[in-house]
LUMBAKE-252392 format. One record per residue: residue number from 1; residue in one letter; x, z, y of N, C-alpha, C in turn. Coordinates in steps of 0.05 Angstrom, whole numbers, m for minus. Example, Ala and Ser with C-alpha at 12.3 -4.5 7.8 and 13.67 -1.06 7.14 Angstrom:
BEGIN
{pt 1; 'a'; {264; 156; m114}; {246; 156; m90}; {264; 156; m66}}
{pt 2; 's'; {257; 142; m45}; {273; 143; m21}; {258; 157; 1}}
END
This chain:
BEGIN
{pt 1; 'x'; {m263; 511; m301}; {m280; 490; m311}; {m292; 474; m287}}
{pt 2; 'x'; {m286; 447; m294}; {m300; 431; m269}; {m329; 411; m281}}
{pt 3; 'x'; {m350; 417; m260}; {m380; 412; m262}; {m385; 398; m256}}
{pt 4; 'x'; {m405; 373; m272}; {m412; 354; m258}; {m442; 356; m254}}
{pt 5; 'x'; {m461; 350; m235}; {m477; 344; m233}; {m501; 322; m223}}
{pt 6; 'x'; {m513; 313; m253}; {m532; 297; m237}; {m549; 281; m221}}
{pt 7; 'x'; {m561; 311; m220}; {m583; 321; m201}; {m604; 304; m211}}
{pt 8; 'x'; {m610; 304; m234}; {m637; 286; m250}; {m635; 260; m241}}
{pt 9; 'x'; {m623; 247; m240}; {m627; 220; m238}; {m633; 201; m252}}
{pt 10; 'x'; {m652; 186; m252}; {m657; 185; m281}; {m648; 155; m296}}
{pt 11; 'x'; {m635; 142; m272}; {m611; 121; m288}; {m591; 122; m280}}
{pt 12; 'x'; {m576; 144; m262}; {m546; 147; m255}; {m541; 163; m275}}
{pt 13; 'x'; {m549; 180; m295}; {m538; 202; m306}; {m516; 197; m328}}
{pt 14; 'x'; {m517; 173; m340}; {m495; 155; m364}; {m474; 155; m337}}
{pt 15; 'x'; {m468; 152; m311}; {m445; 148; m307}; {m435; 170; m292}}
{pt 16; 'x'; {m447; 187; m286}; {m436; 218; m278}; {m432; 233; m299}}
{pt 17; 'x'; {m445; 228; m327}; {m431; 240; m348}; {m400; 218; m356}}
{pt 18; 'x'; {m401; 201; m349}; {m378; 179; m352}; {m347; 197; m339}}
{pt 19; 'x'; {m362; 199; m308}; {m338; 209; m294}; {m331; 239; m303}}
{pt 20; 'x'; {m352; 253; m304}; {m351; 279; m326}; {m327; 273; m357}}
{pt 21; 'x'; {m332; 255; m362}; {m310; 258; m387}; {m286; 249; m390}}
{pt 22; 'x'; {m286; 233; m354}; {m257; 237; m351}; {m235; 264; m338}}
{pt 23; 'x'; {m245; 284; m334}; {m234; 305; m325}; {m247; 323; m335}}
{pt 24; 'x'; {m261; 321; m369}; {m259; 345; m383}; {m277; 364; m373}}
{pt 25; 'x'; {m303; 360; m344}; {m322; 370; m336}; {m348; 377; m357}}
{pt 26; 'x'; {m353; 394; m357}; {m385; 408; m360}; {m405; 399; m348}}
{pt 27; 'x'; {m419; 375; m358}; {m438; 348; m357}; {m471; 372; m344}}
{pt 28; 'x'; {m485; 363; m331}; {m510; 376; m323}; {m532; 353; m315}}
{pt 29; 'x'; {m555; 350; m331}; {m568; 324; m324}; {m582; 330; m305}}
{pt 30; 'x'; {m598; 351; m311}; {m624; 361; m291}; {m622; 372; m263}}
{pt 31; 'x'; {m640; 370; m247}; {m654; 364; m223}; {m650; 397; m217}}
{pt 32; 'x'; {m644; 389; m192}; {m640; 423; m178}; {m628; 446; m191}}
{pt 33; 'x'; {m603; 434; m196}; {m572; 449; m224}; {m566; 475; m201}}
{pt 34; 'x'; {m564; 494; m212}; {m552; 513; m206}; {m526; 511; m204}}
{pt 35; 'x'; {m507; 527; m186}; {m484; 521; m187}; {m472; 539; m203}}
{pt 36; 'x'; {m446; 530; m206}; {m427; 550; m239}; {m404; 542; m227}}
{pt 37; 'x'; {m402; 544; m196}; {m371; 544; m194}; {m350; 532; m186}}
{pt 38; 'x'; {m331; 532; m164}; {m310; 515; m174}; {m317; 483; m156}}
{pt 39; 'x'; {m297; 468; m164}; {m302; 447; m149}; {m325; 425; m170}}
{pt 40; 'x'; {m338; 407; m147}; {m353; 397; m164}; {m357; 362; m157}}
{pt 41; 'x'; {m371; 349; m179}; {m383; 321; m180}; {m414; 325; m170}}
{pt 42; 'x'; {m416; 306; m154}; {m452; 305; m155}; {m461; 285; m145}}
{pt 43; 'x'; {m479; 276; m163}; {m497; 248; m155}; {m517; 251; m129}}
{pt 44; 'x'; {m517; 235; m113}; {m536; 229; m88}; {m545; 246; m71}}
{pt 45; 'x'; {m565; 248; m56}; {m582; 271; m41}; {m596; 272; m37}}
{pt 46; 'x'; {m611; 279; m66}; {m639; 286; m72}; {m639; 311; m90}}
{pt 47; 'x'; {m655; 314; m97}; {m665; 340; m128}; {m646; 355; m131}}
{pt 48; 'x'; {m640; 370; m105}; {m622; 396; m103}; {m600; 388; m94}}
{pt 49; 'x'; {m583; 362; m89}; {m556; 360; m79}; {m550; 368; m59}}
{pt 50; 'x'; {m561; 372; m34}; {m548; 379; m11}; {m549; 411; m17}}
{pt 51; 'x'; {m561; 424; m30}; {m562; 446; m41}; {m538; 454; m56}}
{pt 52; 'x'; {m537; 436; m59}; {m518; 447; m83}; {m480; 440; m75}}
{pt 53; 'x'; {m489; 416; m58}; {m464; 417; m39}; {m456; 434; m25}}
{pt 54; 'x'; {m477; 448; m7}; {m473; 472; 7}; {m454; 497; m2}}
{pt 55; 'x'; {m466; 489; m30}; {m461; 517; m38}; {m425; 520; m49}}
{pt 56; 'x'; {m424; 491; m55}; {m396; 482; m66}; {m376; 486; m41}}
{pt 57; 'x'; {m381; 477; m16}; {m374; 468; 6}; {m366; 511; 16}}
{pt 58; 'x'; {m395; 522; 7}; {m392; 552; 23}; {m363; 569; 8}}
{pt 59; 'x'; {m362; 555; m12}; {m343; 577; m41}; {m316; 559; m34}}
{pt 60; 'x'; {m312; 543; m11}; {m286; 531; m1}; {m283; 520; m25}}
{pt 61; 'x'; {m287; 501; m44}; {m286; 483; m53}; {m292; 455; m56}}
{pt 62; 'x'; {m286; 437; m71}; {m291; 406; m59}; {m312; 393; m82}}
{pt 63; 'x'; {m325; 377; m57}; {m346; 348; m70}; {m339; 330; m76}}
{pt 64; 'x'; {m346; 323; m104}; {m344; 292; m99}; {m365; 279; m113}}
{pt 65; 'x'; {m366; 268; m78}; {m395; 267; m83}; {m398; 232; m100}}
{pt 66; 'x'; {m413; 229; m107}; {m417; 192; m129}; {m448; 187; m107}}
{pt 67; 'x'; {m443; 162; m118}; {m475; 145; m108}; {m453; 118; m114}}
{pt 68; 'x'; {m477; 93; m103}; {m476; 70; m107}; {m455; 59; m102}}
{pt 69; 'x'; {m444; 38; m113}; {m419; 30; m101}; {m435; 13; m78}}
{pt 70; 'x'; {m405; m1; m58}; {m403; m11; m35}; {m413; m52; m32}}
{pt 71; 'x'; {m400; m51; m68}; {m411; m86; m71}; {m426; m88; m103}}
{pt 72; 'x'; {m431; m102; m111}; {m448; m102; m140}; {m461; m70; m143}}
{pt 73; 'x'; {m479; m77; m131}; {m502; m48; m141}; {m500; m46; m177}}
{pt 74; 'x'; {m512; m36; m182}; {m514; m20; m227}; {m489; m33; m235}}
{pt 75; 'x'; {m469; m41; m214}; {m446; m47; m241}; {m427; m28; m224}}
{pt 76; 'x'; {m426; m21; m209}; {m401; 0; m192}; {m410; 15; m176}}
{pt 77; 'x'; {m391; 42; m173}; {m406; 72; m163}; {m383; 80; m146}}
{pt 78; 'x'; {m386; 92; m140}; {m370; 96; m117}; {m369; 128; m122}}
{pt 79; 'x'; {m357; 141; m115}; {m330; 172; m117}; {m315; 176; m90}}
{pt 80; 'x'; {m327; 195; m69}; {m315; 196; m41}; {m306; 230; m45}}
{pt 81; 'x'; {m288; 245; m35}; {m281; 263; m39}; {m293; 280; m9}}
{pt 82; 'x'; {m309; 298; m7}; {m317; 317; 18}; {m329; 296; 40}}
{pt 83; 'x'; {m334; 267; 29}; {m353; 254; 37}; {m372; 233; 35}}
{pt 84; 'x'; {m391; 219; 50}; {m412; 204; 34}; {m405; 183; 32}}
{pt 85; 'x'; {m385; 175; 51}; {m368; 139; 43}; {m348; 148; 50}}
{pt 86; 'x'; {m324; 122; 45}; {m291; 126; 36}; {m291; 109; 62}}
{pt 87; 'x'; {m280; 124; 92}; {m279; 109; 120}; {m254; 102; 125}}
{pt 88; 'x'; {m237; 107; 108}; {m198; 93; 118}; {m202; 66; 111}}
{pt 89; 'x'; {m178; 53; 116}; {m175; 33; 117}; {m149; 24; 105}}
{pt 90; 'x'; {m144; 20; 82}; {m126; 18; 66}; {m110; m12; 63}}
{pt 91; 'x'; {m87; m10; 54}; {m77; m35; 53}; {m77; m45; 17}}
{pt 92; 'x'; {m97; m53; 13}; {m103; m66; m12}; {m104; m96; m21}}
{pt 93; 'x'; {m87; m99; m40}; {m89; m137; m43}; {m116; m146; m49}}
{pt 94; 'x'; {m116; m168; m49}; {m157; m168; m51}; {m156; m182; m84}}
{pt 95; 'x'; {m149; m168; m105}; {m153; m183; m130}; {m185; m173; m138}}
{pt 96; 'x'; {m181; m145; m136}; {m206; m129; m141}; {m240; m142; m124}}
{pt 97; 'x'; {m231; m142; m106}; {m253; m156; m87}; {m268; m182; m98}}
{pt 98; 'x'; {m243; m212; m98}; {m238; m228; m104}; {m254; m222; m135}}
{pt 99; 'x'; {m248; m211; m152}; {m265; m215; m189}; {m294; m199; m178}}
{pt 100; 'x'; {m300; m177; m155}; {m329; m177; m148}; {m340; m205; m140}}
{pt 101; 'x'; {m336; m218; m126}; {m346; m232; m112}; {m355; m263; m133}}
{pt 102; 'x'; {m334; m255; m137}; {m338; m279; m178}; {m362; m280; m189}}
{pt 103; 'x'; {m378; m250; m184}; {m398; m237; m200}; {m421; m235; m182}}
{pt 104; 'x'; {m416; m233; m164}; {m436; m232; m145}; {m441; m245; m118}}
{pt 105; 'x'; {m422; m256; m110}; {m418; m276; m90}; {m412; m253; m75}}
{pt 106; 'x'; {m407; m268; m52}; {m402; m248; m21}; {m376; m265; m2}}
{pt 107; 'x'; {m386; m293; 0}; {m361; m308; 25}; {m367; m284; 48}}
{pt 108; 'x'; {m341; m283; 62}; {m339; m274; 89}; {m336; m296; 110}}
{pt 109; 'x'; {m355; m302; 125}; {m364; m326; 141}; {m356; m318; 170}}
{pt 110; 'x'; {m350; m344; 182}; {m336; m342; 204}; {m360; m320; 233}}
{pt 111; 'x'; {m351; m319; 250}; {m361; m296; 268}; {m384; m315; 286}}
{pt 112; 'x'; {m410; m303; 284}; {m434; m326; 298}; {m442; m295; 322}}
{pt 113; 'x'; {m452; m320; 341}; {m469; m311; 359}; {m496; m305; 360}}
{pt 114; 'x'; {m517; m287; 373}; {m549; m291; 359}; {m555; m282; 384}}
{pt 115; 'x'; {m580; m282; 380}; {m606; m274; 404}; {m614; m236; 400}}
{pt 116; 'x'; {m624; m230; 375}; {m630; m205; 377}; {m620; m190; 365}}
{pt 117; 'x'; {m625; m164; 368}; {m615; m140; 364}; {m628; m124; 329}}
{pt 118; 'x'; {m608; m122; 310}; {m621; m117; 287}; {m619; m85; 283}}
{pt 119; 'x'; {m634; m60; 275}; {m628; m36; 267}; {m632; m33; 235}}
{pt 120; 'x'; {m620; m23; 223}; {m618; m19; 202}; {m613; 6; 188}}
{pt 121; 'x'; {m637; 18; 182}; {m638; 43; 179}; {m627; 55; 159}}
{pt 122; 'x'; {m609; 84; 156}; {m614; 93; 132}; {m631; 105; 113}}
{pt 123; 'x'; {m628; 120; 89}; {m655; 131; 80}; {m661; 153; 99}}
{pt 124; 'x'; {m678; 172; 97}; {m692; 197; 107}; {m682; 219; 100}}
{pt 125; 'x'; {m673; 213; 78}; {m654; 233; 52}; {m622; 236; 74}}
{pt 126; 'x'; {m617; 211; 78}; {m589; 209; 101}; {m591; 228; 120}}
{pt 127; 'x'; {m610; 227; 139}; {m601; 240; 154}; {m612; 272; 160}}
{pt 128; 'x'; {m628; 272; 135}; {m638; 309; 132}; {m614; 320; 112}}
{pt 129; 'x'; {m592; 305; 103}; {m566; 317; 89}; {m547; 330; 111}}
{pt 130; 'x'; {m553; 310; 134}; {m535; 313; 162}; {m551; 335; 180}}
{pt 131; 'x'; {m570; 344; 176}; {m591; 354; 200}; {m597; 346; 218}}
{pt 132; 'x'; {m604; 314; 209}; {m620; 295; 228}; {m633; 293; 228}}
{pt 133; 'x'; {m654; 276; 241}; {m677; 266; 241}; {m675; 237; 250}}
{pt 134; 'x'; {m693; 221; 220}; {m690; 181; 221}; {m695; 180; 253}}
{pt 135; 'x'; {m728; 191; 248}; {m749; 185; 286}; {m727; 189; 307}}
{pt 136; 'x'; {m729; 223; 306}; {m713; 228; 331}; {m682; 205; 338}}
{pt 137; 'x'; {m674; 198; 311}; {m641; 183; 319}; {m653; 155; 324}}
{pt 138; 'x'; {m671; 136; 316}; {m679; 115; 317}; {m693; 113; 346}}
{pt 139; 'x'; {m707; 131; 359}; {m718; 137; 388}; {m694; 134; 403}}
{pt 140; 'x'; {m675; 151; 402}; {m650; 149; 414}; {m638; 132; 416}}
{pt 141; 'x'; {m627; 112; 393}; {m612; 92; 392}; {m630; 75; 418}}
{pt 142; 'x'; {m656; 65; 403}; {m673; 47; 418}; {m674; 47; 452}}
{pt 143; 'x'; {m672; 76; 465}; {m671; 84; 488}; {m650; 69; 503}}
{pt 144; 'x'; {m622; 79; 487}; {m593; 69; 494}; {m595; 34; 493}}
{pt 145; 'x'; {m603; 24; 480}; {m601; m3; 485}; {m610; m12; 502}}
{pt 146; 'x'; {m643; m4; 508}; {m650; m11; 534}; {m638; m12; 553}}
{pt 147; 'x'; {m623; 7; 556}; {m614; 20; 579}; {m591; m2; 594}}
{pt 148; 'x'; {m579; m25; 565}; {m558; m43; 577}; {m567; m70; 563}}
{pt 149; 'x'; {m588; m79; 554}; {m591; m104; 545}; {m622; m110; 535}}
{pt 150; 'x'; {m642; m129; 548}; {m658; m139; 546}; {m668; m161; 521}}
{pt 151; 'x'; {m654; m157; 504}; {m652; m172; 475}; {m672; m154; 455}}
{pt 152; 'x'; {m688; m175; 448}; {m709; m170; 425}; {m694; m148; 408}}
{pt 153; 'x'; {m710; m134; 394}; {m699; m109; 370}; {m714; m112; 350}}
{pt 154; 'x'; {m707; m115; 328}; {m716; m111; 305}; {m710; m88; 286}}
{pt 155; 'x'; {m730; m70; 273}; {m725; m53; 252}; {m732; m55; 230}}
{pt 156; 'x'; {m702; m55; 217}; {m710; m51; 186}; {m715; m38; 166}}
{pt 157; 'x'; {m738; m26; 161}; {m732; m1; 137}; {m716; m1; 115}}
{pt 158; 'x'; {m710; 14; 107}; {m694; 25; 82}; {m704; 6; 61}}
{pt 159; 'x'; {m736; 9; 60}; {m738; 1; 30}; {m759; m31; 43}}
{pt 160; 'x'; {m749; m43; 53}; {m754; m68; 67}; {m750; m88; 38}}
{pt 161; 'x'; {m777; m99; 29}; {m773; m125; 12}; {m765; m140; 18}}
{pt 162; 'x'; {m747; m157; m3}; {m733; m181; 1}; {m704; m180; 17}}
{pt 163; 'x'; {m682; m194; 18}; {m656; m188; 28}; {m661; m197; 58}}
{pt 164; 'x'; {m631; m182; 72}; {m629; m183; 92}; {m620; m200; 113}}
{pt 165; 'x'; {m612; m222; 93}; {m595; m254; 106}; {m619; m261; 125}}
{pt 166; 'x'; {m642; m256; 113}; {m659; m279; 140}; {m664; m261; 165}}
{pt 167; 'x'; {m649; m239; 170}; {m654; m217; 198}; {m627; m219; 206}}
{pt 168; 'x'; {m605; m221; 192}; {m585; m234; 203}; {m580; m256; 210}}
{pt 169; 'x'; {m586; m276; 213}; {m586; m300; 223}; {m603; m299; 251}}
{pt 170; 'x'; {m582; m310; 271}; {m583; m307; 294}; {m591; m285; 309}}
{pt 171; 'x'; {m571; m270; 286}; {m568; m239; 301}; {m546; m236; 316}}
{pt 172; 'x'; {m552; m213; 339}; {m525; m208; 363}; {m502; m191; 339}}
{pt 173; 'x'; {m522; m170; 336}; {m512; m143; 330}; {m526; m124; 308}}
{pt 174; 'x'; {m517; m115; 292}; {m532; m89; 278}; {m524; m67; 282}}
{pt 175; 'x'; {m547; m55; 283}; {m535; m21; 285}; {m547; m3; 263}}
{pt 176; 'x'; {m534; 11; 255}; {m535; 28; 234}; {m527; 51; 232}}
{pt 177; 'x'; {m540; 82; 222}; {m530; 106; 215}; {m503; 103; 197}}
{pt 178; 'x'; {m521; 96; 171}; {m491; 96; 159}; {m503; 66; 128}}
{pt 179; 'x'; {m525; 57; 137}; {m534; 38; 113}; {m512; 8; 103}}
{pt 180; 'x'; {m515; 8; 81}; {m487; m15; 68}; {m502; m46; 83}}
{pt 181; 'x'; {m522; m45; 98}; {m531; m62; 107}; {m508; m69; 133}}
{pt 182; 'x'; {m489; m54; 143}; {m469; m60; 155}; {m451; m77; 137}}
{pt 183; 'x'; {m452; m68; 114}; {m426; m94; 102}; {m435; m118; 104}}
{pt 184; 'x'; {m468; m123; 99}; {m475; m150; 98}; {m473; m166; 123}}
{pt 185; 'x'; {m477; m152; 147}; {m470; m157; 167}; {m444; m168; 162}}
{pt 186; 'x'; {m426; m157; 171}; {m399; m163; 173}; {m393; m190; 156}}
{pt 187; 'x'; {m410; m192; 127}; {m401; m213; 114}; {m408; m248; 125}}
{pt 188; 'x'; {m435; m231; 140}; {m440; m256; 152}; {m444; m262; 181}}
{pt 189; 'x'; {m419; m248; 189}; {m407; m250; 216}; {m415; m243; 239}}
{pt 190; 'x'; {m436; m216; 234}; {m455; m198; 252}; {m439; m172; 261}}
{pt 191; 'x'; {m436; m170; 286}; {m415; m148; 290}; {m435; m114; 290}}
{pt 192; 'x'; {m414; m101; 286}; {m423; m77; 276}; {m423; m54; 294}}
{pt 193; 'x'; {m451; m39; 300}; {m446; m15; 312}; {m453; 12; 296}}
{pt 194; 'x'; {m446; 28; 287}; {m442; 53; 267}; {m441; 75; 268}}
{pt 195; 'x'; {m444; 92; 254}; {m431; 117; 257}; {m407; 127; 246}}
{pt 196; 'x'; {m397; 142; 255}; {m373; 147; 239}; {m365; 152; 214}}
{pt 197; 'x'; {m378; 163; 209}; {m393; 164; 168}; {m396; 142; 155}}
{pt 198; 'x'; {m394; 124; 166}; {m398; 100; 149}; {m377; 84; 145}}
{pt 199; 'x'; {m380; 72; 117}; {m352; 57; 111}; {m349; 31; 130}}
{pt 200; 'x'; {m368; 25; 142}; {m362; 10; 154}; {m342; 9; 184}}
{pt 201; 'x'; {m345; 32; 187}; {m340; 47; 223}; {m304; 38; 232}}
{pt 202; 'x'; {m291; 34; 207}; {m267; 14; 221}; {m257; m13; 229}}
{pt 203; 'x'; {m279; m19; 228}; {m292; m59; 238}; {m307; m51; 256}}
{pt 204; 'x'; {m317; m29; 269}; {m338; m29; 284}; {m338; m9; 303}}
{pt 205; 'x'; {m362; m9; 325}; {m357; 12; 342}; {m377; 19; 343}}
{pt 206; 'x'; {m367; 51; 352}; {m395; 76; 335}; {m413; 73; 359}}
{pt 207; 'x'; {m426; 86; 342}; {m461; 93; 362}; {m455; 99; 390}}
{pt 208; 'x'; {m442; 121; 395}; {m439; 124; 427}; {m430; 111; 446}}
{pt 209; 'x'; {m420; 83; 429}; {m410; 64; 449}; {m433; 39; 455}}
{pt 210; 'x'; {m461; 50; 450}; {m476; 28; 452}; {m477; 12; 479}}
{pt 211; 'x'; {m467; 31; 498}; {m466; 17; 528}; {m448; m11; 517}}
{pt 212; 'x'; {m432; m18; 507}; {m429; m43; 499}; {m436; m61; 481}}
{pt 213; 'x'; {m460; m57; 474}; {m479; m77; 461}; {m481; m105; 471}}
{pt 214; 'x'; {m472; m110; 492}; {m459; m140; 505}; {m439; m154; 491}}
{pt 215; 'x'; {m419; m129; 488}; {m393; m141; 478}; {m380; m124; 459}}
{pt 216; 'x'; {m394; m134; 432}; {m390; m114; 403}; {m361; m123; 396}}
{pt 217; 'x'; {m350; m109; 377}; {m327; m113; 365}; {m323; m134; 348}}
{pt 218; 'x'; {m298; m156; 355}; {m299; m175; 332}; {m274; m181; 324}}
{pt 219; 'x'; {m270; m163; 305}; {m241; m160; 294}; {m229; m184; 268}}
{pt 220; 'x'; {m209; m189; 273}; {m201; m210; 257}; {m189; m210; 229}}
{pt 221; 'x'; {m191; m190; 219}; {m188; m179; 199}; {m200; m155; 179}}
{pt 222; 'x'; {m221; m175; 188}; {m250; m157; 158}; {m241; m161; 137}}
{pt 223; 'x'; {m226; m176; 124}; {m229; m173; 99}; {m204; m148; 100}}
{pt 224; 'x'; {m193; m140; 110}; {m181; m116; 103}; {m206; m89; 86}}
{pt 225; 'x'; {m219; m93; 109}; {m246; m77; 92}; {m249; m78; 67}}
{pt 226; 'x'; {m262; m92; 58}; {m272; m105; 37}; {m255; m104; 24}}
{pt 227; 'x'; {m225; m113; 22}; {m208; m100; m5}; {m201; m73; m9}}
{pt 228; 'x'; {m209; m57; 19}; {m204; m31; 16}; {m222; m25; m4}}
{pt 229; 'x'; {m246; m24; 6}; {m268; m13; m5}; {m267; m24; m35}}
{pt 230; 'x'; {m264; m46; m43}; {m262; m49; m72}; {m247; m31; m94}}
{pt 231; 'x'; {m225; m15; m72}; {m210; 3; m96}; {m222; 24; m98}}
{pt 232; 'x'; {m247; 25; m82}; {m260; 61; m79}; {m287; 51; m93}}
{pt 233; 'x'; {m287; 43; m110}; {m316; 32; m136}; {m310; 31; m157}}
{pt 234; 'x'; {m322; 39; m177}; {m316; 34; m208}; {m342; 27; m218}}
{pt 235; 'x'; {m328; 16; m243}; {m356; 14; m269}; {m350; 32; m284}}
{pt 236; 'x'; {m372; 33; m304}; {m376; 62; m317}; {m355; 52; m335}}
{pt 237; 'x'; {m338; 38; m345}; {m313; 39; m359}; {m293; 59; m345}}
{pt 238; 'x'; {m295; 52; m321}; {m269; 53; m306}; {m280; 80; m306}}
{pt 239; 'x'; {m303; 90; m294}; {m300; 114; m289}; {m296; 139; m305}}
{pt 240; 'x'; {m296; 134; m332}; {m301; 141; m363}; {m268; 143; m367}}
{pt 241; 'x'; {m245; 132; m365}; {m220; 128; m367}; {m208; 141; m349}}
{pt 242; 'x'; {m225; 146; m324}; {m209; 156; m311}; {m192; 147; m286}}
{pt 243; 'x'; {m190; 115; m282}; {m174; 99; m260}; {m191; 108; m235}}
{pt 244; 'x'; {m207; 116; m235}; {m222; 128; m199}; {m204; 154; m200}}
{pt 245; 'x'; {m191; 165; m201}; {m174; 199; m200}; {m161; 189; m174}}
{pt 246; 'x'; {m140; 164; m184}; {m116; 158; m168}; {m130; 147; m138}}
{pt 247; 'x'; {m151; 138; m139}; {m163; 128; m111}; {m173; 145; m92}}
{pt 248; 'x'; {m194; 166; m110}; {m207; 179; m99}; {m199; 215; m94}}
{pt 249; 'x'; {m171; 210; m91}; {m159; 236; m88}; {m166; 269; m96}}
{pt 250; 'x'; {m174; 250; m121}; {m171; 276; m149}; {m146; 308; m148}}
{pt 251; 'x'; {m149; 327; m151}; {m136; 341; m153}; {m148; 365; m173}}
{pt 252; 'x'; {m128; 376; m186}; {m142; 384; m211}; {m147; 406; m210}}
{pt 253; 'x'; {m171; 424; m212}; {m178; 450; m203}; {m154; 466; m212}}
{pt 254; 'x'; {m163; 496; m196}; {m151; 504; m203}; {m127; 523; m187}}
END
């Protein structure tokens, strides 16, 4: 029997029971689920999930883990298998992308130059899943930049009002743990520095390469991204039917 859980969420739970009834799983709404087993589904990392990953992860079996999708937030979710974003880089036609973008806009704009330095944090929740610490990794990053470039820095919190277009504009660079504030970057022609964890990290160059914060990566083919990533999201139709199995490298317990 394969388990899905929650973890109380209290407006993701219609679409983790969605992906639940496409593989015939044992649906669990509530917050801090005991485990029953086996390989498992689980919403975010909060109210017991890293807990409960652990525990999936200790019994040599697999996560998959859900949270937000990558473009249109409450209409698509995302399904990564033994991790928190889908980091390959796939060769995908861009139809899927192309009918997001219909819906929500998202031009990919030509590559600009800027004055300062943007950080862009993930949640707190991020990096105590990892056994990090926001402070301690945000002290560090900050350190390393000094160390090769005299350009203003800006930080953005997680839960920062209002969008992020006006901190991108006449920005050098963003840097990021692993926040989707890297895609917006990229869309509007801000080069990317990352961690490896992040879906962004194949347009970009990771954290330890901050000694080149002079001369970030500016690859000519982002939109490869971006159609990748469109096949690794669903809507709660799709995920309810079942078409995320074939993307998200489903295998049937067992």
């Amino acid at each position: 029997m394969i388990h899905a859980y929650a973890c109380g969420s209290p407006i993701r739970k219609p679409y983790v029971e969605a992906a639940a009834t496409s593989v015939n799983a044992k649906f669990h709404p509530e917050a801090n689920p005991g485990y029953r087993g086996g390989d498992a589904i689980v919403w975010g990392k909060i109210r017991g999930a890293p807990e409960l990953n652990a525990r999936v992860w200790g019994a040599n079996c697999n996560v998959y883990e859900m949270d937000n999708g990558y473009r249109g937030r409450n209409r698509y979710f995302r399904i990564t298998k033994n991790l928190d974003q889908y980091v390959a880089l796939d060769d995908r036609p861009p139809d899927r992308w192309e009918a997001i973008t219909k819906k929500f806009g998202g031009e990919i704009r030509p590559w600009t130059t800027g004055h300062h330095i943007l950080i862009a944090l993930s949640t707190e929740w991020a990096f105590k899943f990892h056994g990090q610490s926001l402070q301690k990794w945000l002290s560090g990053v900050v350190q390393e930049i000094r160390r090769h470039t005299k350009r203003p820095i800006l930080v953005r919190p997680k839960d920062a009002k209002g969008g992020i277009e006006d901190q991108l504009l006449n920005c050098h660079a963003l840097i990021t743990y692993m926040s989707m504030a890297g895609l917006d970057a990229l869309q509007m022609g801000v080069p990317v520095f990352c961690d490896k964890k992040c879906a962004v990290s194949p347009m970009a160059l990771p954290i330890e390469e901050l000694s080149s914060i002079e001369s970030p990566k500016y690859p000519d083919d982002r939109e490869r991204l971006f159609w990748s990533l469109a096949y690794q999201q669903w809507t709660k139709d799709e995920l309810k039917n079942g078409i995320w199995k074939e993307y998200a490298g489903w295998s049937e317990y067992g």
